[in-house]
N, C-alpha and C positions, 0 to 999 in steps of 0.2 A: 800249432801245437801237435806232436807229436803223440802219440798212443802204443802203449808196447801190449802185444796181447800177454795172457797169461794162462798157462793150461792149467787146466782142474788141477793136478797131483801138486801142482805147487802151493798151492792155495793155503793149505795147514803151517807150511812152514812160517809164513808171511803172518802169524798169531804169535805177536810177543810177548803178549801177555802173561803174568804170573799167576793170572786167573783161569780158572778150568771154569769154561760154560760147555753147561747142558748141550750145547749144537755140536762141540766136539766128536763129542761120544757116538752121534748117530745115532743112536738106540741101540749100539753093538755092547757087549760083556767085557769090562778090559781089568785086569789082573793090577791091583798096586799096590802097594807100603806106606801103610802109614808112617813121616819121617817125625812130624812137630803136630803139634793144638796147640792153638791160640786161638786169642778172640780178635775182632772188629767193632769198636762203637759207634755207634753213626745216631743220625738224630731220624727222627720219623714224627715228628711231633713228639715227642719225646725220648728220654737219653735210652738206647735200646743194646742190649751186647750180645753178640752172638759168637759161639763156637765157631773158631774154622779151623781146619786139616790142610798139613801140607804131606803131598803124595808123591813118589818115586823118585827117579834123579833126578830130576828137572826140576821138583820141588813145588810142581804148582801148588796152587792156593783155594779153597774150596767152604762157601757158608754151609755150618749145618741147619738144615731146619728142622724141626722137633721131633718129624719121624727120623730123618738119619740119627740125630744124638740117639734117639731111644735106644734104637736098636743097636745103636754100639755100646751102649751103657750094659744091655742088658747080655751082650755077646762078652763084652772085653770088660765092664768090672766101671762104677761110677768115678775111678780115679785115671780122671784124662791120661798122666802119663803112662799109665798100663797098658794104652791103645800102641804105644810107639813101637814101632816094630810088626804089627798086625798085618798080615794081607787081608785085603779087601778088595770085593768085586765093584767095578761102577756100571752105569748102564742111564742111560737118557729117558723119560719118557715123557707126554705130551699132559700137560697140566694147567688149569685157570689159573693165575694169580691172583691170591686172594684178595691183595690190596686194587689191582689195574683190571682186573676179570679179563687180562690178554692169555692167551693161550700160549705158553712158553716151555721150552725144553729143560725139566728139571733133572737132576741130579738124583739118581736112587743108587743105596750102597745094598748089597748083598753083601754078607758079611761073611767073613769063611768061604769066600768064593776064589 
């Protein structure tokens, strides 16, 4: 079995995901548009919905948790579609999860950034 290496810079392209994680970010500042809001339902022991954003061209896909909704609610107006169109800052930083108490890279928006 054969093994092809692979250099660092490649590495992000190789994320085909529609999802934006927290590890992307780095912890660096990055500039984007809000394009769509929608939700996700998932079960958790029970039926749970949550906000998500889709950002830039590429359109990734991103859960709000309680503090991002806040503070865009309270930047951009309680009526999701008035977010569309918004620039917004993101930025990664190091957080418990509440449910796994693992230490994972979440998702903070500065708003008007």
């Amino acid at each position: 079995m054969q093994t092809d290496e692979i250099a660092d810079e490649e590495l992000p392209s190789l994320n085909t995901s529609k999802y934006l994680k927290g590890s992307e970010l780095q912890g660096k500042l990055q500039k984007a548009t809000i394009v769509g809001v929608g939700q996700n339902t998932f079960q958790d022991g029970r039926t749970v919905r949550q906000l998500t954003v889709r950002i830039g061209t590429d359109e990734k896909i991103f859960s709000l948790n309680k503090t991002n909704t806040s503070l865009l609610a309270q930047n951009y107006g309680r009526n999701t579609r008035s977010w569309i169109g918004k620039s917004i800052g993101l930025t990664s930083t190091k957080r418990n999860n509440p449910k796994t108490g693992q230490l994972v890279d979440a998702i903070v928006i500065v708003a008007g950034a």
